[in-house]
C-alpha positions in Angstrom: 2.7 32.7 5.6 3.4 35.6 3.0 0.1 36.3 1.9 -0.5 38.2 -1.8 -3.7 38.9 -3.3 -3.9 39.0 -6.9 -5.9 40.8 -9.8 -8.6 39.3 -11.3 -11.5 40.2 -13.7 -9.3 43.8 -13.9 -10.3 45.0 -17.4 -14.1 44.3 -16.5 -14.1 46.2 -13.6 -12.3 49.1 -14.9 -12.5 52.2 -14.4 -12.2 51.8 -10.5 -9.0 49.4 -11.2 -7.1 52.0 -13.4 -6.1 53.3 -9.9 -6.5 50.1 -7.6 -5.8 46.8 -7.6 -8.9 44.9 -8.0 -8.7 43.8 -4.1 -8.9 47.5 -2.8 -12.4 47.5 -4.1 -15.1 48.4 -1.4 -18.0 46.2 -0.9 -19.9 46.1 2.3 -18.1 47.9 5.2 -14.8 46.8 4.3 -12.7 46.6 1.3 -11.6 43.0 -0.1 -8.2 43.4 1.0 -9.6 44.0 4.6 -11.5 40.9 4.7 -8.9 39.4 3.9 -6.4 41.1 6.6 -9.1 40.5 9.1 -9.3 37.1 8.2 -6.1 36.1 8.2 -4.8 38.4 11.2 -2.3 39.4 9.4 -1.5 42.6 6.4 -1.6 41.4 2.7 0.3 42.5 -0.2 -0.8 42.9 -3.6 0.1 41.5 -7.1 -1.0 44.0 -9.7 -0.6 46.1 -12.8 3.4 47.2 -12.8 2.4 51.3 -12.8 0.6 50.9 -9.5 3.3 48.3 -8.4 5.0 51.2 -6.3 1.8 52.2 -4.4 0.5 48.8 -4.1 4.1 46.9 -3.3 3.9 43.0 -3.5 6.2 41.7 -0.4 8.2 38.6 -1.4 9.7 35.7 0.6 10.9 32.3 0.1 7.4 31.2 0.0 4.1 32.9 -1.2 0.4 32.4 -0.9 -1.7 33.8 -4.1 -4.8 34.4 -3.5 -7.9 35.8 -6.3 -8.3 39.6 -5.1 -12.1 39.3 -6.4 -13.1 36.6 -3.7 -14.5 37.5 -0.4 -13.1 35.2 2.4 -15.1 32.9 4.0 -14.4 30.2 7.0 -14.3 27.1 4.3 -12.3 29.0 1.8 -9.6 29.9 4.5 -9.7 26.3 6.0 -9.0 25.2 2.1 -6.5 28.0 1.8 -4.0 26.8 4.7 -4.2 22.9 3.2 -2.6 23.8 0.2 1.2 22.9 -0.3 3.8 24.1 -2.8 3.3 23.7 -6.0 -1.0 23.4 -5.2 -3.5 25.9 -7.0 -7.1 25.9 -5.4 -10.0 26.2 -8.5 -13.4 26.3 -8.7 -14.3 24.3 -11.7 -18.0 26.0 -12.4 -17.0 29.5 -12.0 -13.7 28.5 -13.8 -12.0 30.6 -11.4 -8.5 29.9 -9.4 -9.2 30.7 -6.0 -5.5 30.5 -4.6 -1.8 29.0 -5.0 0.8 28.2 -3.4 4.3 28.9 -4.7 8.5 30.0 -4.4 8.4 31.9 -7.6 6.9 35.5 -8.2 4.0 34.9 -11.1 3.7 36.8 -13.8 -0.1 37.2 -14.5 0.3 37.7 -18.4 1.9 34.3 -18.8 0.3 32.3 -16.0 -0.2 28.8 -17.0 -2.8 26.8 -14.3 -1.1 23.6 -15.7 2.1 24.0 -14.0 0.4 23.4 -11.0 -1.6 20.7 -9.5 -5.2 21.3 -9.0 -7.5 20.6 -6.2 -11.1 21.5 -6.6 -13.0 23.1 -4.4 -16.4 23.0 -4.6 -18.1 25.2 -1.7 -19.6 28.7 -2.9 -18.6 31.9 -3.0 -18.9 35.4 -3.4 -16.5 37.6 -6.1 -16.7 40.5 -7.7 -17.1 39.7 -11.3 -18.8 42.9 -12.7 -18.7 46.2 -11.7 -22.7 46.0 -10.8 -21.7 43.3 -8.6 -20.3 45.8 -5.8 -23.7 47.2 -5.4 -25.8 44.2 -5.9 -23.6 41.9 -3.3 -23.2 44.8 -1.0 -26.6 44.0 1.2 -25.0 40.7 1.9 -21.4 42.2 2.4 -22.6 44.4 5.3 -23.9 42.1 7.0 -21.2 39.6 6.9 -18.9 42.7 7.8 -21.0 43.6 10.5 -20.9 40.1 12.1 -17.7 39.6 11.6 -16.4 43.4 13.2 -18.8 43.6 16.1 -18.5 40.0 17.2 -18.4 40.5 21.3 -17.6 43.9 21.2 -20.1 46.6 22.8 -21.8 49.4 21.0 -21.5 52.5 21.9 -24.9 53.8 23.2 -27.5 56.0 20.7 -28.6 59.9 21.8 -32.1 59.6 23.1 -32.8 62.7 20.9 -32.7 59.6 18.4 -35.6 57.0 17.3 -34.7 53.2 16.8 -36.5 50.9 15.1 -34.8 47.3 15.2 -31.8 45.9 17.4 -28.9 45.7 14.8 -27.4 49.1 15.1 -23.4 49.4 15.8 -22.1 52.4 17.2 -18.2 52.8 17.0 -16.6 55.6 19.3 -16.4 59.1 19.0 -19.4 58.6 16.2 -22.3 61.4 17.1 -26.1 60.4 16.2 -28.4 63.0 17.0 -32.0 63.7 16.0 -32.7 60.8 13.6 -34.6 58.1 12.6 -32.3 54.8 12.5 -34.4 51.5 10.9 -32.5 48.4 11.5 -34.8 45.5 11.5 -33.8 45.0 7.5 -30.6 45.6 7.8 -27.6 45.9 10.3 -26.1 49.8 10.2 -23.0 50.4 11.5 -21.8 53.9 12.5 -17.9 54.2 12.4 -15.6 55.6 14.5 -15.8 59.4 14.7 -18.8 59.5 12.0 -21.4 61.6 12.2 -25.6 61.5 11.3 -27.3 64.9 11.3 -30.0 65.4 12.6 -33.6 65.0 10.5 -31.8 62.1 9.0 -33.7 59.2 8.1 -32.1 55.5 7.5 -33.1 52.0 6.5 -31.1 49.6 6.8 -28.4 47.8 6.1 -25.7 50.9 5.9 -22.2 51.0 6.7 -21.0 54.5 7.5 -17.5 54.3 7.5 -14.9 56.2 9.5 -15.1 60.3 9.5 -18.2 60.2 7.3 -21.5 62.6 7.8 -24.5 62.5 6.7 -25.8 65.8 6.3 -29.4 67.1 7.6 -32.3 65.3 6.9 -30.7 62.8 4.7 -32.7 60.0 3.3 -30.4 56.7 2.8 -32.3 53.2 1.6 -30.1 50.2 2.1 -28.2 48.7 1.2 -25.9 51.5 1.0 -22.0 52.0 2.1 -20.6 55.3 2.8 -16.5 54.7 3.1 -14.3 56.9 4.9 -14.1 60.7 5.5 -17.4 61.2 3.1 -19.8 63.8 2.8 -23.0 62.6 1.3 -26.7 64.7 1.5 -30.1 64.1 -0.1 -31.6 60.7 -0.9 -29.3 57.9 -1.6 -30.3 54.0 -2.1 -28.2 50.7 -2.8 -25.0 52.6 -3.7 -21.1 52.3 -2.6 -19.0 55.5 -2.4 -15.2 54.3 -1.6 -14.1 56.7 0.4 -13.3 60.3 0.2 -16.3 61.8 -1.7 -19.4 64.3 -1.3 -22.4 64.3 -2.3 -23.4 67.1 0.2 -26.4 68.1 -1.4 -30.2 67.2 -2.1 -30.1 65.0 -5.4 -31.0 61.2 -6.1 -28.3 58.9 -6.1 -29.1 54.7 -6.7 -28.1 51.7 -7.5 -24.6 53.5 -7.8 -20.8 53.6 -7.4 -18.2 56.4 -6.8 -14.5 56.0 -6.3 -12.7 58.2 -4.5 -12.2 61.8 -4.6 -15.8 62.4 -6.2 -17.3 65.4 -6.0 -21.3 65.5 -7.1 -22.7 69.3 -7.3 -25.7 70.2 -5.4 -29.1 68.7 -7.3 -27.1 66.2 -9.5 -29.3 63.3 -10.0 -29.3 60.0 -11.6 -31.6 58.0 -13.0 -31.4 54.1 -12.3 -34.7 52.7 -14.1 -35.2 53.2 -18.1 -38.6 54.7 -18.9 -39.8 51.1 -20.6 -38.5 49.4 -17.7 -36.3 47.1 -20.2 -32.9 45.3 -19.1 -29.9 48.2 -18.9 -26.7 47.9 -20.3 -23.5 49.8 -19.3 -19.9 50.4 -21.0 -17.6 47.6 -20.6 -13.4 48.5 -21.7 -13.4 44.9 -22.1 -15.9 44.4 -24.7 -15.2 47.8 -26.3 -18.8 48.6 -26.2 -22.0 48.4 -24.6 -22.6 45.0 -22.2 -25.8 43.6 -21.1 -25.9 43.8 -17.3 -29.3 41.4 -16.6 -30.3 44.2 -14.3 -33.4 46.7 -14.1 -31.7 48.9 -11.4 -28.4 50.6 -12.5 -27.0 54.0 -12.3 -23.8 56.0 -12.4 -20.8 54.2 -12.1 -17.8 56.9 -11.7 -14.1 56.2 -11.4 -11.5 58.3 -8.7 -11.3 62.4 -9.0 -14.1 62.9 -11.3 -17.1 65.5 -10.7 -20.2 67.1 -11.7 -21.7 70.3 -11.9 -25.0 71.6 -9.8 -28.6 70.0 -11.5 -26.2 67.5 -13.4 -28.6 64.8 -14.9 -27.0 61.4 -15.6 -28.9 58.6 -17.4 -29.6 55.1 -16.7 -26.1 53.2 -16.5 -23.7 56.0 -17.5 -20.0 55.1 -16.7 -17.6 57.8 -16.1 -13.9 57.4 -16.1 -11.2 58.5 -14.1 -11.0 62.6 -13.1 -13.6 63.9 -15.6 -15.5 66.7 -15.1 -19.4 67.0 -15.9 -22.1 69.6 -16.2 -23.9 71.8 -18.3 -28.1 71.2 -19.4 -29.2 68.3 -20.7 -28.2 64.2 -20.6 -24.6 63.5 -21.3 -23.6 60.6 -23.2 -23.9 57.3 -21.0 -20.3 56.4 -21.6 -17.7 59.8 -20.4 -14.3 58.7 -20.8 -11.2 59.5 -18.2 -10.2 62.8 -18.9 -13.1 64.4 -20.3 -13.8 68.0 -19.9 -18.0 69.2 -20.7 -21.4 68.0 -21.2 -24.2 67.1 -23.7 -23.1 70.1 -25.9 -19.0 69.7 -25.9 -16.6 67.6 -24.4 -12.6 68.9 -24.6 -9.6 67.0 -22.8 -9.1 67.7 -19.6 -5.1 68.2 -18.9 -3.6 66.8 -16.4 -1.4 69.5 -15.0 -5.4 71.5 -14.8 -6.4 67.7 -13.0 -3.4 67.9 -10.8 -4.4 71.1 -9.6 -7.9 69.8 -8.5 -6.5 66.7 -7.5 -4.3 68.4 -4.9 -6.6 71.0 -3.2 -9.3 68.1 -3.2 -6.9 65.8 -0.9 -5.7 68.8 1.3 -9.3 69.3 2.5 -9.0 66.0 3.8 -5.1 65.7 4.6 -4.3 63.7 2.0 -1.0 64.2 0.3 -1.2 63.8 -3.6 2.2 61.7 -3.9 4.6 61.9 -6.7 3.8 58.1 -7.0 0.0 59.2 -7.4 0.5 61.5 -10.4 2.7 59.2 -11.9 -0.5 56.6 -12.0 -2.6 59.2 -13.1 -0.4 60.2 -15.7 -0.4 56.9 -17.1 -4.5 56.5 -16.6 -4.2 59.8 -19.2 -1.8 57.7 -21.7 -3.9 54.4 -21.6 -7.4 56.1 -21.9 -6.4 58.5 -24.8 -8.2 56.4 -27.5 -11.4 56.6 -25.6 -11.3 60.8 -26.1 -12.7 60.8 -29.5 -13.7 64.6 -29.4 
């Protein structure tokens, strides 16, 4: 079966969709379409926005499964999944939510019509990603379901006896180095990718998933539940945050209840706050509403989309959103909302060009030998078009 995940919830979980689909979002130690891939045995493809299209190709065939890139897979959902015929749409009728269809045609999302279909409800539960606060406030249950799931009869590799343990849910993948550190498992599972590193003086509770290629620096102090994707860099205290893949945050600073796309880069002593000094209910930017959103939460912090940065001693308040490849710094609190493409801080914010962006872009990615594609500048590009009206300056 041609298997095709599709967006859902996109505008709401913007600014990390400007430059993903919605299933390429991280949560626990795998992305959503990797759940799904490991899940199904088999590689997904991906209905989405038309300018990311060419990065994120949908494969067509005579007949096509759909399936709501915001759901994380489960054993019932699957079995439900494979019972549907032509012409069938899976929905959840109290989270109003199509789960999965089954059709010949290729869908257009802007004109979809659950009608045409006939609907069979399914009423087991589920996890999605509704909000953008939900990647870091489902991601202690994600790692743990991802651990199960990945080390399922497969041996760890054994821990350095330079190393203290507390626990007996630790997961070493090969070529990963542990050396000198305190590793707590009994609340949490942590798993140790493939070729990953933990400094020494390091101390971690769990549950963490530190992803291929990732180090954590010397004496690094990382609260659960916290996932560190690939080929990151990340230093100081961290707690209940998800960084995608591909960013630092080499230096002391506090990071929580946070998440950072890719290509982030936090100067040394940036902190963020996650708790309002009357402890009151936080609310972040939503580009659906247009404005500020109730998030029900106490906990929330920075939420930053791919390529953006900030300066050294950087200070971000409670539930500041920043789009995609901005750059931060200066004294004082910036605003809580910094759109894509801003340039400053609390004083002055200019537009930050995209040939200047490129530039950045480019020498980022080489560190890490990652081409920055033709196909990638052309989605940036239009990232730069579509969030003009937000750069008010």
């Amino acid at each position: 079966m041609n298997y095709i995940l599709f967006d859902d919830n996109r505008k709401k979980l913007l600014p990390f969709t400007y430059t993903r689909p919605v299933s390429e979002i991280r949560c626990g130690i795998l992305t959503i379409t990797e759940k799904w891939n490991h899940h199904l045995n088999t590689k997904v493809s991906f209905l989405t926005e038309d300018y990311l299209q060419a990065k994120y190709p949908m494969v067509q065939s005579e007949l096509m499964m759909y399936i709501n890139g915001s759901i994380f897979p489960t054993a019932k959902l699957i079995a439900a999944i494979h019972l549907l015929e032509e012409g069938e749409l899976l929905y959840h009728q109290t989270k109003e939510k199509v789960i999965a269809f089954k059709s010949h045609q290729k869908v257009d999302l802007g004109a979809f019509d659950l009608h045409h279909f006939h609907q069979i409800n399914h009423v087991e539960d589920f996890d999605a990603i509704e909000h953008i606060w939900d990647i870091f406030t489902l991601n202690d249950k994600a790692i743990k379901e991802d651990f199960a799931k990945l080390t399922d009869g497969r041996a760890s590799q054994l821990l350095d006896d330079t190393n203290r343990h507390i626990g007996n849910q630790l997961f070493i993948e090969e070529g990963a180095k542990v050396q000198g550190a305190i590793l707590n498992s009994s609340t949490g599972p942590i798993y140790i990718g493939k070729n990953a590193e933990i400094m020494e003086g390091s101390v971690v509770r769990g549950p963490l998933a530190l992803c291929e290629g990732s180090q954590l620096k010397m004496a690094s102090k990382i609260y659960g539940a916290t996932t560190i994707g690939p080929h990151c860099r990340v230093g100081g205290e961290v707690s209940n945050s998800v960084l995608f893949g591909y960013s630092n945050k080499g230096h002391d600073g506090f990071l929580g209840n946070s998440v950072l796309g890719e290509w982030c880069n936090l100067g040394a002593d940036t902190n963020v706050s996650n708790l309002k000094n009357n402890y009151a209910e936080v609310k972040i930017w939503n580009y659906e509403k247009g404005g500020f959103k109730n998030t029900g939460l106490q906990f929330c912090g920075l939420m930053m989309g791919d390529h953006s940065k900030s300066g050294i001693n950087t200070m971000f308040n409670t539930a500041t959103l920043v789009g995609v490849s901005a750059n931060v710094y200066g004294g004082g609190f910036p605003r809580n909302f910094i759109p894509s493409y801003a340039w400053g801080g609390a004083d002055k914010w200019i537009t930050f060009r995209t040939n200047k962006a490129f530039e950045v872009a480019e020498k980022m990615m080489e560190r890490r030998n990652a081409p920055f594609t033709e196909i990638d500048k052309a989605i940036m590009e239009y990232v730069f078009e579509e969030t003009s009206k937000y750069r008010n300056f």
